[in-house]
C-alpha positions, -999 to +999 in steps of 0.1 A: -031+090-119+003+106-118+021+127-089+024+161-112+055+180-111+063+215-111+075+228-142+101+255-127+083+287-115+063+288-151+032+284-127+023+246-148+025+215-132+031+186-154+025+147-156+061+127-147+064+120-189+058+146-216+045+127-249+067+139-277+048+146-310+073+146-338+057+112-349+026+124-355+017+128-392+052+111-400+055+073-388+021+076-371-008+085-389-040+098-378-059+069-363-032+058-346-021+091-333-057+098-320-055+067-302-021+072-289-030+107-276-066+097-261-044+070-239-019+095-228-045+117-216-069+086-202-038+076-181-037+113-168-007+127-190-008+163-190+017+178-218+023+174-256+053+185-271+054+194-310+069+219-332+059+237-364+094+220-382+077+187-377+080+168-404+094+188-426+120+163-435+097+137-449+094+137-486+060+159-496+054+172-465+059+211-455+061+212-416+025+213-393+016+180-401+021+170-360+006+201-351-024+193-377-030+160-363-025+174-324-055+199-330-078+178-353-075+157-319-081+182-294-111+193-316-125+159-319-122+148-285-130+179-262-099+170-241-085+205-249-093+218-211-070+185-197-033+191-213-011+215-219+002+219-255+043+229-261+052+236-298+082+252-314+095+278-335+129+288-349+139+255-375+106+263-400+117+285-428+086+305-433+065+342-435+082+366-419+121+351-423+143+322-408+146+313-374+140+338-344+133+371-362+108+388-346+082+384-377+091+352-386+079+345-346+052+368-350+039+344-379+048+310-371+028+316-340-004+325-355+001+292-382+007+270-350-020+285-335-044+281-364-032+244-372-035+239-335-070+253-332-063+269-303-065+302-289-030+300-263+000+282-270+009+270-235+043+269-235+062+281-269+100+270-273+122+288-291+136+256-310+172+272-313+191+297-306+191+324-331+231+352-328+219+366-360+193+383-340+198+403-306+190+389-282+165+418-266+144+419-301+132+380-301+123+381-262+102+415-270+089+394-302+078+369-276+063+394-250+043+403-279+024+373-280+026+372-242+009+402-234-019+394-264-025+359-245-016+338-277+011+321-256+011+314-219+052+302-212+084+308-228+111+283-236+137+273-250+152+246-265+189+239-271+206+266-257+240+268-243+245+278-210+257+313-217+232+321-241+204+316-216+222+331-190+221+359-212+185+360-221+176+356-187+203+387-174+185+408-203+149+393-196+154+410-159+171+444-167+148+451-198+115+442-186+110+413-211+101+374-205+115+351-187+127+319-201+109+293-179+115+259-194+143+246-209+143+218-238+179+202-239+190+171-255+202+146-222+201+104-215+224+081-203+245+083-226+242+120-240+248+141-207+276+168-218+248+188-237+230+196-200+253+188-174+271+208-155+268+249-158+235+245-176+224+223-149+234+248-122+214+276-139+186+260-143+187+250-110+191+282-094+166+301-113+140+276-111+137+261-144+114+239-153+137+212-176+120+186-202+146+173-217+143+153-253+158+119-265+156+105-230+159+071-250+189+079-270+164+073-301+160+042-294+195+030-282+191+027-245+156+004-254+185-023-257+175-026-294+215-018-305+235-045-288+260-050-320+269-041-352+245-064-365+218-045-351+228-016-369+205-020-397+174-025-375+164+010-386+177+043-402+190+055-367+218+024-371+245+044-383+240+075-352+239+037-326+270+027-336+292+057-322+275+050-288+282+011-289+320+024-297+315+046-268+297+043-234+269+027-247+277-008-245+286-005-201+254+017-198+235-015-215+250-039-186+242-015-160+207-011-170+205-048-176+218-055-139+189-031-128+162-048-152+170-078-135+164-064-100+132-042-106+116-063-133+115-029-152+121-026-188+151-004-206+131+022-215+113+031-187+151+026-168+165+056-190+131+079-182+129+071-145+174+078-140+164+113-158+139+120-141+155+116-109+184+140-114+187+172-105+165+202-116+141+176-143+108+181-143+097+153-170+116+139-197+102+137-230+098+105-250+071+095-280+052+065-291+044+042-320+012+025-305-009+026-276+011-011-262+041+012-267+031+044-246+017+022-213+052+011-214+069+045-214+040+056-188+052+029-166+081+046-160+064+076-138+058+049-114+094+035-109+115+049-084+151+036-088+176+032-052+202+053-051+226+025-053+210+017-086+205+054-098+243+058-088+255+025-106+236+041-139+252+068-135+289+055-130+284+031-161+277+064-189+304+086-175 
């Protein structure tokens, strides 16, 4: 079983990977998923990320098909009581308007919760940030659910620096939630989106950071090597700015370190972000069961500083 992690002051403590959902209902279906899910909780895996946008972006389907899947789970397996369950709102068009208005939140809450089968949403992201809307008027939208117990955390996901610094400043001198996990974009080769003031913030006010695309979508598996890779998969066309860029010296260097730990790629991007500073868990997702032990295996690999620090050096 895993060493679990603090997730910031947000009073949860969390498994050293966060299963990521959005393939749930899309490129995984049901019996799969079930499967998938039942491993990440038998392993000890504590939190499931999702989002009511998910998969909206498939031909035929409407958004709630992960969430769908993630509840007809919980409800068939009785493991409700064992993980913690993130989901998203803020990228669904829906009831109640676009993005963060306080009713559109008020109502894509209830239809996570009800797809969900759930009575508490543990920790509920704000998927973006929202200027059309002040600032004070979502985070009261969000104490609503708070103080009715439909939601136990608030987060947010890709938020600048300012911006959060600004909920949080408002968040103390109003009287309204805290922001208490952050859900930024950050890997070995995508580190400008976290790094740096964001970093420092979260830091400071404790936190709790679960990053997304720890594998680059795929690129720091060491499936993009060169441009004849690039037609591997539908990502090919988003791999070949990061073989132009860093990507190819980040490869070596993980290579270098594959060779000394016997580790694969993938669980060599988790473990280098999990050990920087202020992460809690990154966040990656699975295909299959084989798949998943894989990514699991990286909660157990702790990189040397020499290594961590030659990582490092190679995507900067």
């Amino acid at each position: 079983m895993p060493h679990l992690r603090p997730l910031g002051a947000s009073g949860l403590d969390i498994s050293p990977l966060v299963l990521g959902g959005n393939v749930f209902g899309w490129t995984v279906d049901k019996a799969r998923g079930f499967r998938i899910l039942d491993r990440f909780a038998e392993r000890g895996g504590v939190m499931i990320d999702t989002a009511d946008v998910y998969s909206a972006w498939v031909s035929g389907h409407s958004g709630g098909e992960s969430e769908s899947l993630i509840g007809e789970w919980l409800r068939t397996s009785g493991k409700r009581d064992q993980v913690l369950i993130a989901t998203k709102v803020g990228m669904l068009p829906g009831d109640g308007g676009e993005k963060l208005a306080p009713a559109r939140i008020a109502a894509a809450a209830e239809a996570s919760l009800r797809r969900l089968g759930v009575e508490t949403i543990d920790v509920y992201f704000a998927h973006q940030d929202d200027e059309s809307v002040p600032q004070e008027e979502y985070l009261a939208a969000f104490g609503t659910l708070l103080d009715a117990g439909k939601i136990r955390v608030l987060g947010a996901s890709n938020f600048h620096a300012m911006r959060l610094k600004s909920a949080l400043d408002i968040a103390a001198r109003e009287g309204l939630p805290h922001i208490r996990v952050l859900q930024p974009e950050y890997n070995l080769v995508r580190r400008h989106k976290f790094e740096g003031e964001l970093q420092d913030l979260c830091i400071t006010q404790n936190i709790g950071v679960v990053p997304y695309y720890g594998l680059a979508s795929g690129f720091l598996t060491g499936k993009y090597r060169s441009e004849a890779d690039l037609g591997k998969s539908v990502r090919g066309a988003g791999m070949a700015k990061l073989l132009a860029g860093r990507g190819g010296p980040v490869l070596a260097a993980m290579d270098a370190v594959a060779a000394e730990t016997g580790a694969s790629l993938a669980q060599i991007a988790l473990a280098w972000v999990t050990a920087q500073d202020g992460i809690t868990a990154p966040i990656a997702s699975a295909t299959s069961v084989e798949q998943l032990d894989e990514l699991i295996g990286a909660w157990d690999l702790e990189l040397s500083r020499d290594q961590l620090d030659r990582l490092t050096a190679a995507g900067a």
